[in-house]
C-alpha positions in Angstrom: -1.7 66.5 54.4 -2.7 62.5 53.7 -5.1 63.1 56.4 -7.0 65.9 55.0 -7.0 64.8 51.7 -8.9 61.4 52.6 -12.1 63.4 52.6 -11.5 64.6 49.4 -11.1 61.6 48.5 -14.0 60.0 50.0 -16.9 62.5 48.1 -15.6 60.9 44.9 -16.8 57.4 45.2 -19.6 55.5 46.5 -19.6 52.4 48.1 -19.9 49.0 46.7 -23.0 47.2 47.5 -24.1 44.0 47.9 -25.7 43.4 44.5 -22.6 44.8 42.9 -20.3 42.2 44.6 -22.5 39.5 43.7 -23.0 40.3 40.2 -19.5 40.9 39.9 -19.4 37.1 38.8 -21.6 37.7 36.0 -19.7 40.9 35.0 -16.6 40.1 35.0 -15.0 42.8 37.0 -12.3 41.6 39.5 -12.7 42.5 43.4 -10.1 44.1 45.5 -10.3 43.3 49.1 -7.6 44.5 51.3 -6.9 43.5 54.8 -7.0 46.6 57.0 -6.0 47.2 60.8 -6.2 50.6 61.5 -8.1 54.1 60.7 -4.9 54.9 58.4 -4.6 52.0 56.2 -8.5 52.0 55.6 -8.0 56.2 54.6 -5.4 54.8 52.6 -7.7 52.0 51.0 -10.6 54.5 50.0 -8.4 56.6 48.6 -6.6 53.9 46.3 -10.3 52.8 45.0 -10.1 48.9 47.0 -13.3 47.8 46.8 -14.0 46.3 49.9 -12.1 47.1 53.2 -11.6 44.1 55.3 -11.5 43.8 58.9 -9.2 40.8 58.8 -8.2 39.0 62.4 -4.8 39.1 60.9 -4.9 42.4 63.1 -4.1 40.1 66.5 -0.6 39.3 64.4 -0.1 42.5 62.5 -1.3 45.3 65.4 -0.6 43.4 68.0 2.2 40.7 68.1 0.1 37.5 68.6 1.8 34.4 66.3 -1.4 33.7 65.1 -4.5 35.3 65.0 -6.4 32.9 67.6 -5.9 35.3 70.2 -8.2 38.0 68.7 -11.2 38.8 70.2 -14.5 40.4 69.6 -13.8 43.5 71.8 -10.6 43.8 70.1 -12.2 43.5 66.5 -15.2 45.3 67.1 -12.4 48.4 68.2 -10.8 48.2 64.6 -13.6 48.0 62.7 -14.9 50.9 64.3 -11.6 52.9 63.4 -11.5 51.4 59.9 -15.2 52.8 59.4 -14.7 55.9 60.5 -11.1 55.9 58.4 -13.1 54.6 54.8 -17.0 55.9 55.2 -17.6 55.6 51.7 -16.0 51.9 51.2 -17.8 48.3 52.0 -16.4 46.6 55.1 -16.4 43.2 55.9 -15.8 42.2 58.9 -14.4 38.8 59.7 -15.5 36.9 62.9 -12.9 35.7 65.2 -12.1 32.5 66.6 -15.3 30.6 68.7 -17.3 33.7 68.1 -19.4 31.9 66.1 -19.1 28.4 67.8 -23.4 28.5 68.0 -25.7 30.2 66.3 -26.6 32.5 69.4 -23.4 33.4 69.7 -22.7 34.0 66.3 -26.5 36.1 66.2 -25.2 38.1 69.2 -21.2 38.2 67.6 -22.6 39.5 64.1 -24.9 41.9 64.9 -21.8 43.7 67.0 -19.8 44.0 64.0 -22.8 45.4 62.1 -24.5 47.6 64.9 -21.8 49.0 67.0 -18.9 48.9 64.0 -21.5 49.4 60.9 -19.7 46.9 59.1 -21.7 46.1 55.3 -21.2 41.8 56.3 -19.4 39.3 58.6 -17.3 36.7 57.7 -16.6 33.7 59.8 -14.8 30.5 58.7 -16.1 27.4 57.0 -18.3 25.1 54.9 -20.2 22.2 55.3 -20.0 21.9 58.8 -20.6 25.8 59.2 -23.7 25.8 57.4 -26.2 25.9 59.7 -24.0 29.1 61.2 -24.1 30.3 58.1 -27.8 30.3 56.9 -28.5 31.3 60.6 -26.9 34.5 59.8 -28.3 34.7 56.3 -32.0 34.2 57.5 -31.5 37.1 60.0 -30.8 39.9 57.6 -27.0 39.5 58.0 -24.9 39.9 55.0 -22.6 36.3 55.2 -19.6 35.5 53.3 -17.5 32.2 54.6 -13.8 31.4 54.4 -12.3 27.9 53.2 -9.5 26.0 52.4 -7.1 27.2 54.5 -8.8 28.0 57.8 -6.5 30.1 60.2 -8.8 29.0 62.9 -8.6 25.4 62.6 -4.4 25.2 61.6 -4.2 23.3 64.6 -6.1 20.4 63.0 -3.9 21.2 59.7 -0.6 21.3 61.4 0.4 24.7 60.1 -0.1 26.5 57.4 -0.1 24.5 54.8 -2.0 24.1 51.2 -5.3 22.5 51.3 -6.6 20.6 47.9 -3.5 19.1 46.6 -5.4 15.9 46.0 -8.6 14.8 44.5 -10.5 13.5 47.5 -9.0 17.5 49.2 -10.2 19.0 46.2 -13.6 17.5 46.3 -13.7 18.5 50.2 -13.3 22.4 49.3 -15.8 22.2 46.6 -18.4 20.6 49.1 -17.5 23.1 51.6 -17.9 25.9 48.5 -21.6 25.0 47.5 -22.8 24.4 51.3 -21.8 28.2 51.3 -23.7 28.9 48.3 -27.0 27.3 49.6 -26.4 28.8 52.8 -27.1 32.1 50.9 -24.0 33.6 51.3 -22.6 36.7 48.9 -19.4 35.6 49.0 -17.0 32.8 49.6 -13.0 33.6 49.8 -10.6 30.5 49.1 -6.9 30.7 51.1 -4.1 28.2 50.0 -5.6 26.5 47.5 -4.1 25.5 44.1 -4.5 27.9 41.1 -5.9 25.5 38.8 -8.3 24.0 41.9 -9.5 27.1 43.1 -10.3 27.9 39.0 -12.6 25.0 38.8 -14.5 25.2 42.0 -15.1 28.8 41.1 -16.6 28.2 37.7 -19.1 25.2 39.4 -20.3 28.4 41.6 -23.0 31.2 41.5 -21.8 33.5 43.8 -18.2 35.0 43.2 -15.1 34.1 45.0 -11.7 35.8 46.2 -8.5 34.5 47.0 -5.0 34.7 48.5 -2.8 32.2 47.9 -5.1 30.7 45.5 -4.2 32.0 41.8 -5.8 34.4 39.4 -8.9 32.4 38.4 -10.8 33.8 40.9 -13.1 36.5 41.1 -11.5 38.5 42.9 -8.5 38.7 45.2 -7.5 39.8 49.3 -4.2 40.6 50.4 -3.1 42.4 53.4 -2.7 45.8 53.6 0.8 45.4 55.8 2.2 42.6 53.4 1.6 44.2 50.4 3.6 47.3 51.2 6.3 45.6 53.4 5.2 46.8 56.6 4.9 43.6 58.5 8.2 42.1 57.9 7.9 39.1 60.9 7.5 36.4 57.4 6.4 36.9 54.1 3.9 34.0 52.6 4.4 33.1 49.2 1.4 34.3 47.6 2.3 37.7 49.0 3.5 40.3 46.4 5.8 43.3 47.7 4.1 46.5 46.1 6.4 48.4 48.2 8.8 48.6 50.7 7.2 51.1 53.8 9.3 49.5 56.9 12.5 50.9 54.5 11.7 53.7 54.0 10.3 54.2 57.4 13.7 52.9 59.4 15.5 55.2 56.8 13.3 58.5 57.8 13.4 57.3 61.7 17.4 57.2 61.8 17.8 60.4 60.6 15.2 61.8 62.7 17.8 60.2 65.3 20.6 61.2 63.4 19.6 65.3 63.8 18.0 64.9 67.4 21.6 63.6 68.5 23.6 65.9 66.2 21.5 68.9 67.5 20.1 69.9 64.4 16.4 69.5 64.6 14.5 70.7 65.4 15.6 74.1 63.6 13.8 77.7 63.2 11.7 76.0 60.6 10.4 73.8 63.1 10.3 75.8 66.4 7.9 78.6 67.3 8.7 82.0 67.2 7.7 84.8 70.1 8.1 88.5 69.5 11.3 89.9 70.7 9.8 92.4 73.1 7.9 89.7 74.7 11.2 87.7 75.2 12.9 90.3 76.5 10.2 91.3 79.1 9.8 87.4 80.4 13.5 87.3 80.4 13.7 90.3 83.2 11.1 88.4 85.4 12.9 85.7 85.2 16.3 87.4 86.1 14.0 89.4 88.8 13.0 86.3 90.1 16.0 85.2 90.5 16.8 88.0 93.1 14.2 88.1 95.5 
């Protein structure tokens, strides 16, 4: 029934543009970006009202085991996005570049356009500031809706030593907000901050033109991203701090699975409600061949 209520759903809002998420700094109104994976959770997106649908590389930990989301690639990006298009037609999707796709600015050219030709993503999103900015304006200047990612860098944790929180001192701070302009001049729409202090992430923001989202980075932003799977307790490998527990899905999904196990073992599903029915005169004729068969 969720299924075929999604495009219901869908003829009752449009989808966000460009302009709107920029002016959204001006406005006031607070963006909801949700990390998707899959055709489901986007359905599940548009129907909720998020306001832009995120192809997050996350997916490479959440869909598919990896420890970190280094191992995603573009084929394997480029796959989701694709299902979480077709699962949220009527919601903006960003789609985030994965690791070294966008190492050069041919590659990131070729990498982009992917996402927006062959997965009809609204805008890519690779990761970083200063030094990205030539990657970034590249983009920019070729008609490609840009947004960066800072702070904490899932593609550069190695360099960070974990995950940890970036900005904690002055000279850090400074860094981020360094990082934040270059995105601004580099014409980007968009910048998102990850582990960054409340009160940091607060201040950069205000210094910018173009709005900004967070996770892990307080409410003074202008906007926020979680992901779909942490938010309702569906990927249970860790839980981040900054993640909030909307609900509980892996609960109530073991719950409904053992007692699908429970009546499979027990012999009591599936029952008449769930089985097909043949008339009896058909029954009883197939049962004769059967016992005919039997003789010859």
């Amino acid at each position: 029934m969720a299924n075929a209520a999604a495009p219901e759903a869908a003829k009752k809002r449009e989808k966000r543009t460009i302009t709107e998420i920029r002016d959204s700094k001006k406005t006031g109104e607070k963006m909801v970006y949700m990390s998707v994976p899959d055709y489901t959770a986007a359905q599940w997106a548009e129907m909720a009202g998020v306001d832009v649908a995120v192809v997050g590389d996350s997916l490479a930990m959440i869909a598919h085991g990896h420890k970190s989301t280094i191992p995603a690639t573009m084929d394997m990006m480029v796959m989701h996005a694709q299902a979480i298009r077709r699962g949220a037609p009527n919601t903006f999707v960003l789609g985030c570049m994965p690791y070294q796709s966008y190492n050069t600015v041919d590659r990131a050219l070729v990498n982009a356009t992917r996402f927006m030709q062959d997965a009809l993503t609204d805008a890519v999103k690779p990761q970083g500031g200063k030094s990205q900015a030539h990657i970034l304006k590249a983009l920019v200047d070729a008609g490609i809706p840009t947004a960066s990612h800072i702070g904490l860098t899932p593609h550069t944790i190695a360099t960070f030593g974990g995950f940890k929180i970036q900005g904690r001192t002055a000279d850090a701070a400074m860094k981020i907000l360094e990082d934040a302009l270059a995105i601004e001049d580099a014409g980007c729409f968009m910048l998102e901050f990850e582990a960054v202090p409340a009160k940091i992430a607060r201040l950069i923001s205000e210094q910018l033109t173009i709005p900004t989202i967070g996770i892990g980075a307080g409410v003074g932003t202008d906007g926020q991203i979680l992901l779909c799977h942490d938010l309702l307790g569906v990927f249970t490998d860790f839980k981040p701090k900054f993640t909030k527990r909307f609900a509980n899905l892996t609960e109530v999904a073991v719950n409904g699975i053992k007692q699908y196990v429970k009546e499979v073992k027990e012999g009591s599903f599936p029952d008449d409600d769930h089985s097909y029915t043949v008339k009896e005169e058909e029954y009883e004729k197939f049962a004769k061949m059967v016992q005919k068969r039997k003789q010859i």
